[in-house]
C-alpha positions as CSV (number, residue, x, y, z in Angstrom):
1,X,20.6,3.7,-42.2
2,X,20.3,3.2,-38.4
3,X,22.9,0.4,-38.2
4,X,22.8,1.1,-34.2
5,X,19.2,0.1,-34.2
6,X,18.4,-3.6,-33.5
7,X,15.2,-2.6,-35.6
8,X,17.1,0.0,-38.3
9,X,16.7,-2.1,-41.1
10,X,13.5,-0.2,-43.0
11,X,15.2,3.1,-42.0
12,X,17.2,5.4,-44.4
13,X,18.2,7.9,-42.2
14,X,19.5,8.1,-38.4
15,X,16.9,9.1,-35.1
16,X,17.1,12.4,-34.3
17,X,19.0,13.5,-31.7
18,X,16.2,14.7,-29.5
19,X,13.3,12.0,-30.7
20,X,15.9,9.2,-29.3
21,X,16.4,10.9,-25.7
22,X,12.5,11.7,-26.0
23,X,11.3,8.6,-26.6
24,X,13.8,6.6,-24.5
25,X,13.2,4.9,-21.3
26,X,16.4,3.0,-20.3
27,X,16.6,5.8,-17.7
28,X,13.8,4.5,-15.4
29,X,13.0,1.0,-16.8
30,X,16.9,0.2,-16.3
31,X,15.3,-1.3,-12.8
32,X,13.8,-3.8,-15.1
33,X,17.1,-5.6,-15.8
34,X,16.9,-9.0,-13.5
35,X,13.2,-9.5,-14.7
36,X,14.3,-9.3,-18.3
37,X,17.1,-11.2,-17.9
38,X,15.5,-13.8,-16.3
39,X,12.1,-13.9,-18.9
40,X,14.8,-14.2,-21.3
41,X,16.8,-17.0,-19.8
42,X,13.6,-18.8,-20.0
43,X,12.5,-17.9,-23.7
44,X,16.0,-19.3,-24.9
45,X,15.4,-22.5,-22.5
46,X,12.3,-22.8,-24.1
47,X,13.7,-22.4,-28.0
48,X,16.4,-24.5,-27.1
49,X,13.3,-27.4,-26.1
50,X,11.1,-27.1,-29.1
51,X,14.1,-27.0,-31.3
52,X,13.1,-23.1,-32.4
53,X,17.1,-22.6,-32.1
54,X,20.1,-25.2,-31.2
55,X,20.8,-26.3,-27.9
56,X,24.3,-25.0,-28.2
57,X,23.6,-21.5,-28.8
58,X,20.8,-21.5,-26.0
59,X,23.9,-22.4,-23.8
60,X,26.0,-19.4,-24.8
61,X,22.9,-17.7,-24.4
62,X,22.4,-18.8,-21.0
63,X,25.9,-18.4,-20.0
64,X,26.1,-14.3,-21.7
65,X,23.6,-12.9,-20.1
66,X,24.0,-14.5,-16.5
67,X,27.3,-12.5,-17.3
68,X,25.4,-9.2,-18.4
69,X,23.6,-9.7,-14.9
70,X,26.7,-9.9,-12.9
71,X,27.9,-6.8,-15.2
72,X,25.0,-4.9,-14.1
73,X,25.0,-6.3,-10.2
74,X,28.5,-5.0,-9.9
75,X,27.8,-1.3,-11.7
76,X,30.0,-2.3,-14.9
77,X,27.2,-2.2,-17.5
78,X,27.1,0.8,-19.5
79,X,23.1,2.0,-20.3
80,X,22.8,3.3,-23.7
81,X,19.8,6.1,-24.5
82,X,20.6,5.1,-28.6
83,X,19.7,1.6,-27.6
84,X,16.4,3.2,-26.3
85,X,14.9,0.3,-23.7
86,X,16.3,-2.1,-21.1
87,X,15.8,-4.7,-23.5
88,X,17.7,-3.6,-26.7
89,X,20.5,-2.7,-24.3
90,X,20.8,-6.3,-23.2
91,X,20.1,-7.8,-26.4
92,X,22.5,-6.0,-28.0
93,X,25.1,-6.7,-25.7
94,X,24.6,-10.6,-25.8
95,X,25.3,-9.9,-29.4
96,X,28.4,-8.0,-28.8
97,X,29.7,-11.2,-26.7
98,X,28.5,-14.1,-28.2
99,X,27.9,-13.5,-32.1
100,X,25.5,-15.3,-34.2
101,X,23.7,-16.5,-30.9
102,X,22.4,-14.1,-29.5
103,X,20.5,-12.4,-32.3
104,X,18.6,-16.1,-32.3
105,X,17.2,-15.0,-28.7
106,X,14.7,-12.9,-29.8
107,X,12.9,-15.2,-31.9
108,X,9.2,-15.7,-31.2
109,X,8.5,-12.5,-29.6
110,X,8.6,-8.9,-29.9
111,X,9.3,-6.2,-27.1
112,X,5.5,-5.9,-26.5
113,X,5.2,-9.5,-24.9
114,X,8.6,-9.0,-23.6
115,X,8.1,-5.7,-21.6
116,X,4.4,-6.8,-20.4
117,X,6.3,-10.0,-18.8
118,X,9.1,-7.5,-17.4
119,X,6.5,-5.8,-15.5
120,X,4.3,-8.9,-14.5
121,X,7.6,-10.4,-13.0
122,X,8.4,-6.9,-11.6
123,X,5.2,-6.0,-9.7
124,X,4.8,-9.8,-8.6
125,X,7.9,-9.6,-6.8
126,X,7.3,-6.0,-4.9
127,X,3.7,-7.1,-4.4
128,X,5.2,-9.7,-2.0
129,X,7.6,-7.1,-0.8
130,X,4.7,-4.3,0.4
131,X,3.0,-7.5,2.0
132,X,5.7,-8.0,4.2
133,X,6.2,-4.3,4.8
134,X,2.6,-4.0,5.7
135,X,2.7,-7.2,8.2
136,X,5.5,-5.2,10.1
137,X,3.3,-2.3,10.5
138,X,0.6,-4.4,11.5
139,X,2.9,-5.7,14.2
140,X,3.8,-2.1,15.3
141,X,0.2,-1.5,16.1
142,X,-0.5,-4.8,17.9
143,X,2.4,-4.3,20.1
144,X,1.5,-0.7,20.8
145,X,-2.3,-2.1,21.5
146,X,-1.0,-4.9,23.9
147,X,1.3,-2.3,25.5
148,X,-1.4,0.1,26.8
149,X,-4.6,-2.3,26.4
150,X,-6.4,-0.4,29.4
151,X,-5.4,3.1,28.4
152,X,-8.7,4.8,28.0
153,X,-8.8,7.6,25.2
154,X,-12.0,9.5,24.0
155,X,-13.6,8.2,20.6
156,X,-14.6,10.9,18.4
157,X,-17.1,11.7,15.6
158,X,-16.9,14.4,13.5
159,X,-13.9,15.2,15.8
160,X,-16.1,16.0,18.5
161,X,-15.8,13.8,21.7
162,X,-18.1,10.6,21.5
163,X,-17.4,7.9,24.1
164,X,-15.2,6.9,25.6
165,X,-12.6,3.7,23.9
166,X,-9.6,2.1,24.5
167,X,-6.7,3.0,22.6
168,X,-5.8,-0.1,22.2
169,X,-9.0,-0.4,20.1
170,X,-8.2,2.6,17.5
171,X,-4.8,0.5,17.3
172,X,-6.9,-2.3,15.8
173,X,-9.1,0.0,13.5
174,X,-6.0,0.3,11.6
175,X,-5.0,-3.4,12.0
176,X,-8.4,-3.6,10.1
177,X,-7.7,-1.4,7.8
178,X,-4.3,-3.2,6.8
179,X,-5.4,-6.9,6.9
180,X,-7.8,-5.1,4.2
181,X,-5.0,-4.0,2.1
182,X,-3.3,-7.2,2.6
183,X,-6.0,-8.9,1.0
184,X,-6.0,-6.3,-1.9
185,X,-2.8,-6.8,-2.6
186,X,-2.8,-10.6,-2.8
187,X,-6.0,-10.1,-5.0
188,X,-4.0,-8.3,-7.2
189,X,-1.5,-10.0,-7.4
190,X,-3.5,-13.5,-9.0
191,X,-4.4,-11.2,-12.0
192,X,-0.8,-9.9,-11.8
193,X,0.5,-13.2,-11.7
194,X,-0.2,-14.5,-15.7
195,X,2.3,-15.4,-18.8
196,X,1.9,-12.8,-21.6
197,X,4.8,-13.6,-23.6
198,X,4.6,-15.9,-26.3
199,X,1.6,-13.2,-27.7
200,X,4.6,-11.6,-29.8
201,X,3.6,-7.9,-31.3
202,X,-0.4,-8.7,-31.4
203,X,-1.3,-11.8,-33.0
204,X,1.3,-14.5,-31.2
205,X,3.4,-16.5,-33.5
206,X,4.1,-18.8,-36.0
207,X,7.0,-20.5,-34.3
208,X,6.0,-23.8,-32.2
209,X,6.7,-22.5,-28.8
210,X,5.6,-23.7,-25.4
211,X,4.0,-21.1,-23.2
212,X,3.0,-23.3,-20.5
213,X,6.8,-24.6,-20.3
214,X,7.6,-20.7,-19.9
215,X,5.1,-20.4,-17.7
216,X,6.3,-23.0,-15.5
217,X,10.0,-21.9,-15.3
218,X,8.9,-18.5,-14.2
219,X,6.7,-19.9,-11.6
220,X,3.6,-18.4,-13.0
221,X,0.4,-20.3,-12.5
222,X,-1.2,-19.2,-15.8
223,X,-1.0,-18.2,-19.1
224,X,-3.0,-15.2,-20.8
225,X,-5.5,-16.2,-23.2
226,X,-5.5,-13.6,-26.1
227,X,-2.5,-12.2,-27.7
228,X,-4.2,-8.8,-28.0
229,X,-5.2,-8.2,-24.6
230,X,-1.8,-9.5,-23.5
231,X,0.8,-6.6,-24.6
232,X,-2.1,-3.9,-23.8
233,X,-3.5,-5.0,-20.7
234,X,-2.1,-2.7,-18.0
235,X,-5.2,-3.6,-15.6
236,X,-3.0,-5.4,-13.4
237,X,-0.8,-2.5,-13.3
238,X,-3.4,0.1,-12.5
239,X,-5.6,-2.1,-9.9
240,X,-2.0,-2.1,-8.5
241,X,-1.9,1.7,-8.5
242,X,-5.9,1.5,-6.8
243,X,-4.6,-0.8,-3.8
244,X,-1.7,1.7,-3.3
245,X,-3.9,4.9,-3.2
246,X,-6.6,2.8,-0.5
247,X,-2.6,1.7,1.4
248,X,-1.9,5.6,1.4
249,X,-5.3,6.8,2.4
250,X,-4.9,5.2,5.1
251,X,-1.8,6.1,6.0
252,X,-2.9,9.6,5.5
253,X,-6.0,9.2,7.8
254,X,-3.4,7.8,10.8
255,X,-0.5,10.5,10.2
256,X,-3.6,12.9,10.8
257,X,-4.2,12.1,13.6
258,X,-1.0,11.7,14.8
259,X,-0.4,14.9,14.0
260,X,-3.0,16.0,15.9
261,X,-2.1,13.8,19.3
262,X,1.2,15.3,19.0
263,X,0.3,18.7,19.4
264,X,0.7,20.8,22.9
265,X,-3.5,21.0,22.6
266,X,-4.1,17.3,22.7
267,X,-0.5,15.7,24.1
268,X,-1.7,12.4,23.7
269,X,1.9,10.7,22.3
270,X,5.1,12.0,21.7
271,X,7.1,10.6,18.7
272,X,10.0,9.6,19.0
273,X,12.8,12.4,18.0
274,X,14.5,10.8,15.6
275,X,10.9,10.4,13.3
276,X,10.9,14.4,14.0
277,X,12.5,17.4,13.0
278,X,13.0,21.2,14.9
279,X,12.7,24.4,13.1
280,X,15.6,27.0,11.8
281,X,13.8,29.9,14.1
282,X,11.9,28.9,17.0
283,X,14.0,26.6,19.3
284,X,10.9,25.2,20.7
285,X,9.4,23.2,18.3
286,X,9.3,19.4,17.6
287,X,7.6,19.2,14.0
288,X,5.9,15.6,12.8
289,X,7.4,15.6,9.4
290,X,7.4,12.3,9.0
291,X,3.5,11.4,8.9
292,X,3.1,15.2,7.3
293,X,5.1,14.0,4.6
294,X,3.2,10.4,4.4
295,X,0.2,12.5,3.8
296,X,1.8,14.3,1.6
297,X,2.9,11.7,-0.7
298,X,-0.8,10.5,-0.5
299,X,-1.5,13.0,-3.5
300,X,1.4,11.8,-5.5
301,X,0.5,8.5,-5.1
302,X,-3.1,9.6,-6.3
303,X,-1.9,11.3,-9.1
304,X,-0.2,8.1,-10.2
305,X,-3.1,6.3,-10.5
306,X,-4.9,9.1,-12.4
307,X,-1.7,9.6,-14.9
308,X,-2.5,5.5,-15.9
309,X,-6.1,5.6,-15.9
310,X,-5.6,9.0,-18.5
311,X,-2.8,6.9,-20.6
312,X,-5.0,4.1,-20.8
313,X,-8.7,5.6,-21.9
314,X,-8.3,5.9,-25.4
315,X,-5.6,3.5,-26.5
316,X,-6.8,0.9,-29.3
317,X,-6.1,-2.2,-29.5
318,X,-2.8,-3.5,-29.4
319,X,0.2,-1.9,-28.1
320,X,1.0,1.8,-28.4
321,X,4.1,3.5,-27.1
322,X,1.5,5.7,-25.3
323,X,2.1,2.5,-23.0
324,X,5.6,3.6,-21.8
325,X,4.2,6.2,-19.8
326,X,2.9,2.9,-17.5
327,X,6.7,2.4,-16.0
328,X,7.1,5.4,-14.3
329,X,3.9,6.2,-11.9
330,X,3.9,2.1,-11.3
331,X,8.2,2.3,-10.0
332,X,7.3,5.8,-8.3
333,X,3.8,4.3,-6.7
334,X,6.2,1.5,-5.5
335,X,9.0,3.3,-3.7
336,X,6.4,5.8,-2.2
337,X,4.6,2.8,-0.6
338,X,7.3,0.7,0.4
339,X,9.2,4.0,2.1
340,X,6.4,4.9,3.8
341,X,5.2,1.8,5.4
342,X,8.6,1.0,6.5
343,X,9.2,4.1,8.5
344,X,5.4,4.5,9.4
345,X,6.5,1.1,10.8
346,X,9.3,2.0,12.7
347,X,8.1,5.3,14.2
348,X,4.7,3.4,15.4
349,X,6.8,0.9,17.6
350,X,8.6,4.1,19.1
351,X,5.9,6.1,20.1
352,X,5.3,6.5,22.9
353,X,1.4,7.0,24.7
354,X,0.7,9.6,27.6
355,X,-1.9,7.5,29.1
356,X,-3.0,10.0,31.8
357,X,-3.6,12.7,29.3
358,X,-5.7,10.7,27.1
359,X,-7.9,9.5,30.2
360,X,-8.2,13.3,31.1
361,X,-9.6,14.0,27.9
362,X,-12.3,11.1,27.9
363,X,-13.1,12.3,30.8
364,X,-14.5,15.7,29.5
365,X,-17.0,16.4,26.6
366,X,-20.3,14.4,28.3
367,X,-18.7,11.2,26.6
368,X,-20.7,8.8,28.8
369,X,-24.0,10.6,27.9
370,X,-25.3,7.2,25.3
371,X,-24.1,5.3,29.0
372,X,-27.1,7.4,31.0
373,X,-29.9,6.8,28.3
374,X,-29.0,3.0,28.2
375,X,-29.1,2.8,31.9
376,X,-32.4,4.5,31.5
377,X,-33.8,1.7,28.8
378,X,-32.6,-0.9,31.1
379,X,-35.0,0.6,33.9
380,X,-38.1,0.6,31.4
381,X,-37.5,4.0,29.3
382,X,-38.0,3.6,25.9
383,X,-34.7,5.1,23.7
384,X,-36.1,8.1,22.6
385,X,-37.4,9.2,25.9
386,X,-34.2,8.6,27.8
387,X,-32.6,10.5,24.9
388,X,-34.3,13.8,25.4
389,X,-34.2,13.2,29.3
390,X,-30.1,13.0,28.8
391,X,-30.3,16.0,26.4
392,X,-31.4,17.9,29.0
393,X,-29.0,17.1,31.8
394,X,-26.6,17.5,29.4
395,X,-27.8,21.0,28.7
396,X,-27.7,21.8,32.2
397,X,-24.5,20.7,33.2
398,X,-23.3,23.3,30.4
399,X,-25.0,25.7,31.7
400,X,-24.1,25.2,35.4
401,X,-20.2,24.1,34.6
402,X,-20.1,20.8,35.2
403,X,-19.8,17.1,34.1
404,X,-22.5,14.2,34.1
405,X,-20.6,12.7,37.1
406,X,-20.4,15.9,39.2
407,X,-24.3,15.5,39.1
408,X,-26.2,15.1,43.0
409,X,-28.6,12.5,43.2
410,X,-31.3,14.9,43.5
411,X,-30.0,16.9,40.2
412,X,-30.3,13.4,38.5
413,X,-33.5,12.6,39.7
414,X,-35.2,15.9,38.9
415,X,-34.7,15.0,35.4
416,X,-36.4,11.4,36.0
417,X,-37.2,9.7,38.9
418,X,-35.6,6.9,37.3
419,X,-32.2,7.2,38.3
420,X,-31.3,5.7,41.4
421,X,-27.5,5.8,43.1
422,X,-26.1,3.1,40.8
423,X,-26.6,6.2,38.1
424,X,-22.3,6.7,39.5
425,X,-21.5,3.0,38.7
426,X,-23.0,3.1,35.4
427,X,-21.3,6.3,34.0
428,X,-17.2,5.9,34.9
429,X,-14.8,5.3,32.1
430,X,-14.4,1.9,33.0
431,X,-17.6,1.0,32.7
432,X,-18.7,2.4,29.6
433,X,-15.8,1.0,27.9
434,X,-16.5,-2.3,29.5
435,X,-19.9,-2.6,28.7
436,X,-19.5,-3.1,25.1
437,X,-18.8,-6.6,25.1
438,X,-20.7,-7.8,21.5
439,X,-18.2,-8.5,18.8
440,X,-16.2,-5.6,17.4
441,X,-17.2,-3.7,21.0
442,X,-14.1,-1.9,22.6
443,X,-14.7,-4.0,26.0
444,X,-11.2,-5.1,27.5
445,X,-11.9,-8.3,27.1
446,X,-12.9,-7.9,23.4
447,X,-9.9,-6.0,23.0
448,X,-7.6,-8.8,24.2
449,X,-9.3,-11.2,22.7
450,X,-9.2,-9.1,19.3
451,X,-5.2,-8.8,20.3
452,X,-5.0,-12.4,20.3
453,X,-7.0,-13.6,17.0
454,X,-4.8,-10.8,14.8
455,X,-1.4,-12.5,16.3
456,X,-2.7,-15.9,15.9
457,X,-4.8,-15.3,12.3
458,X,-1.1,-14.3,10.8
């Protein structure tokens, strides 16, 4: 019989060898250990309050695994693959210590309520975590964008010049794109943030227990409503998983193009060394690997979302040990994130911007081109017209090597009579950043204004 087993007792003969390390997870849910300890701090409360078990036993409960915890906080707990799960290894040990009592703890719920709270608890509490990580990144960018808030950069599409922006403005398309996650991530975690346990294998159970009393000592808000869907939902877990693949695409999208500026071709920052490393052979070089390997990771994280989506597909109702494969792509998905905000973080707030270079660049490419055809509809043109008319000085200027404002006035005018002096006013970097004043426009005043309402709205 498999007298090691807290469940051995319809067994005859022992695990083998091999099927126990296979289907063992004490090696990566081992993390689990302060959730489960303190889900099961609150089960014996609970017990103890509906007189499931005596009062005095949910004391030396209490009081054993509070010492388990400090055990495990000071690297004196032993993990044991034979015991298969974080929570058979801290069950049994209770038992070990304090007898009789602690194999009362388990009454009124199985490991599949137990392990769905484990994770519930878990992810609420790193949810929180990657919220504060992504705040700090959102500070990064704001202080870079209030740092050079008139450095003028070109805009591109389809990474060809378009018009000319502020950096300070790209800054705040990603300030965008975080507040977004931010809000994801809360989202997530009010479906994250509900009591399974008390839902037992499947079917809940017959003991008088009090899941709202539960519910209430582990601060959460709610309480699932069907035992079923409690120990084999993993939604919370894999919308989780889709928030962290949209938090790494975009952290892809920005280590691309800091990859980019960072080459000799487009010099527009230079990160700082210690976010960089040099090559074995050529002394030269000053590689990015630090957003190359964010983008990087961006597959991985991917590929964790896929790996729970695939697990999921096919299960039936209730729990299946398929289900164990959850634990892994959530804790990896979690580190991946929270590493790579933190040092996207950090190397943002170093960077530094080569302002002059930048300009230079928006200077080039015909990027006030849309300017000339709005000056033309403000003197009577419809769009279209003062589109083809622009066309064509822009074709000429390739032709004859120059840019729009190298132009005479006579070159202007043979295209239309139109175009007076102020054509020069109309068309320097200046102006065509500050002419887009509507909301969202990458004016200077928008942009400060924009600066302002993301430091005040947090």
């Amino acid at each position: 019989m498999s007298k090691d087993k807290l469940w051995g007792g319809r067994f005859t003969q022992p695990t083998d060898k091999f099927v126990e390390e296979f289907t063992a997870s004490i090696d990566f849910d081992k993390r689990l250990y302060h959730q489960d300890i303190r889900g099961s701090i609150a089960h014996a409360r609970m017990l103890g309050k509906q007189g499931i078990i005596p009062m005095g036993d949910v004391e030396k409960i209490v009081k054993g695994l509070q010492e388990i915890l400090s055990r495990i906080e000071a690297g004196e707990f032993d993990f044991s693959v034979s015991l298969e799960d974080i929570h058979m290894n801290i069950e049994a040990r209770l038992s070990e210590k304090i007898g009789e009592a602690g194999k009362r703890l388990h009454t009124g719920r199985s490991r599949n309520d137990q392990v769905a709270l484990d994770i519930r608890l878990y992810l609420r509490d790193e949810l929180v975590e990657i919220s504060a990580y992504l705040e700090l990144l959102i500070d990064a960018l704001l202080f870079q964008a209030e740092g050079n808030v008139d450095v003028i950069m070109p805009g591109y599409t389809h990474l060809q010049t378009a018009q000319p922006i502020l950096f300070a403005h790209h800054m705040l398309a990603y300030v965008e794109m975080f507040k977004r996650d931010i809000g994801r991530i809360e989202d997530c975690l009010k479906r994250a943030n509900v009591l399974p346990l008390g839902a037992g294998a499947l079917a809940g159970t017959t003991f008088p227990i009090d899941r709202e009393h539960v519910a209430e000592l582990l601060d959460f808000p709610a309480v699932t409503r069907n035992s079923l869907d409690s120990v084999s939902d993993r939604d919370f877990a894999l919308e989780f998983l889709s928030c962290a693949s949209i938090i790494m695409m975009h952290l892809s999208r920005f280590s691309e193009e800091l990859i980019l500026w960072s080459t000799s071709e487009f010099r527009f920052i230079e990160l700082s060394d210690g976010f960089c490393t040099g090559s074995s052979i050529m002394p030269q070089k000053k590689n990015p690997d630090v957003p190359e390997l964010v983008r990087g990771k961006t597959g991985r994280v991917y590929g964790n979302l896929m790996a729970l989506l695939t697990v999921m597909k096919s299960l039936p109702l209730a729990y299946n040990k398929d289900m164990q494969e959850d634990k892994e792509p959530l804790f990896d998905t979690i580190d991946t994130v929270k590493g790579s905000l933190k040092i996207f973080a950090d190397m943002i707030r170093e960077m530094r911007v080569n302002a002059e270079t930048m300009r230079s660049a928006a200077a080039k490419g015909f990027s006030t081109a849309t300017d000339v055809a709005d000056y033309l509809v403000r003197k009577g043109m419809p769009f279209r017209d003062a589109h083809e008319v622009v066309g064509k000085s822009v074709a000429y200027c390739i032709a004859n090597r120059k840019d729009l404002p190298e132009l005479s006035i006579e070159e202007w005018q043979s295209f239309s009579d139109r175009i007076g002096a102020d054509i020069y006013d109309a068309i320097t970097l200046e102006a065509s950043v500050n002419a887009r004043k509507a909301t969202g426009g990458t004016a200077l005043e928008r942009v400060k204004a924009e600066i302002e309402r993301a430091k005040v709205g947090r």
